[in-house]
N, C-alpha and C positions, 0 to 999 in steps of 0.2 A: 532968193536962195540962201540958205542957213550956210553958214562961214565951217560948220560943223556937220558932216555925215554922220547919224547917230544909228545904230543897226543892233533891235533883241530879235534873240529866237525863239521860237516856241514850239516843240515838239505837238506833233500828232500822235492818232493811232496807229498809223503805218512809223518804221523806225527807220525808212528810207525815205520819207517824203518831211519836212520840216519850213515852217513859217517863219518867211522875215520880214520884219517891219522897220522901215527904216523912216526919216524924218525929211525924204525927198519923196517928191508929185515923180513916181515912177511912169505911171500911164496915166493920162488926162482924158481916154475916152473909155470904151467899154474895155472887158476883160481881155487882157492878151494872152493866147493860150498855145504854146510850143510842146508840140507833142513828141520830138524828136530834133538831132541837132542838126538836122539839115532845115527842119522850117523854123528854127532861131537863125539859122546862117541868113534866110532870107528876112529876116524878121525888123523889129523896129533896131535902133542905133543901139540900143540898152539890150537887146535880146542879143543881138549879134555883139555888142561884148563879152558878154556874161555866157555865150557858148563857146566863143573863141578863146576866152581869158581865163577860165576858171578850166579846172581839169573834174570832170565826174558827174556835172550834172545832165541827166537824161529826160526831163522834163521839168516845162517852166511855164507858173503860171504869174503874169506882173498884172495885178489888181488894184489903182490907183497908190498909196504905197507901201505896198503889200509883195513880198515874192512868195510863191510856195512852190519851192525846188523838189524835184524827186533825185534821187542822186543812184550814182553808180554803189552800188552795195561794195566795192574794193575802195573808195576811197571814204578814206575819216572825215565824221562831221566837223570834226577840230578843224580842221585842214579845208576844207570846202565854205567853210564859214568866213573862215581869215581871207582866202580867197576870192570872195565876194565881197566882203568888205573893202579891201583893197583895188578892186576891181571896180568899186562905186564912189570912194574916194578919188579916184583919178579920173573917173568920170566927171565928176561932180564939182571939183577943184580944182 
């Protein structure tokens, strides 16, 4: 595990849905895909942070380490970004 959680974003076509890529093995098997946050509450230890800890996102998809959020159109991606970071750092560390 890298001593450093390192996380870019990368905008889609959608302006509600947005790519994170971060420097952590998020999922080691196939695609985890949360469609709602009740099947992240059941979801892996990583889904069920990142529904519980972050405010706004409404679907999540974790693709080795890869996130692609779709988020609540009321909260800022500033704010939703910092919050997963944060949220993966204390994961991770």
């Amino acid at each position: 595990m890298s001593e450093y959680v390192t996380i870019e974003s990368q905008p889609t076509a959608d302006p509600d849905v947005l790519e994170i890529i971060t420097n952590q093995a998020l999922a080691l098997g196939a695609d985890e895909v949360y469609a709602s946050f009740a099947e992240g509450d059941e979801g892996t230890p990583i889904a069920q942070m990142l529904f519980n800890g972050v405010r706004g996102i409404r679907r999540l998809v974790i693709s080795g380490s890869n996130l692609t959020i779709t988020r609540d159109p009321d909260v800022p991606w500033e704010e939703l970004i910092d919050d997963v970071r944060d949220a993966l750092r204390d994961f991770f560390l």
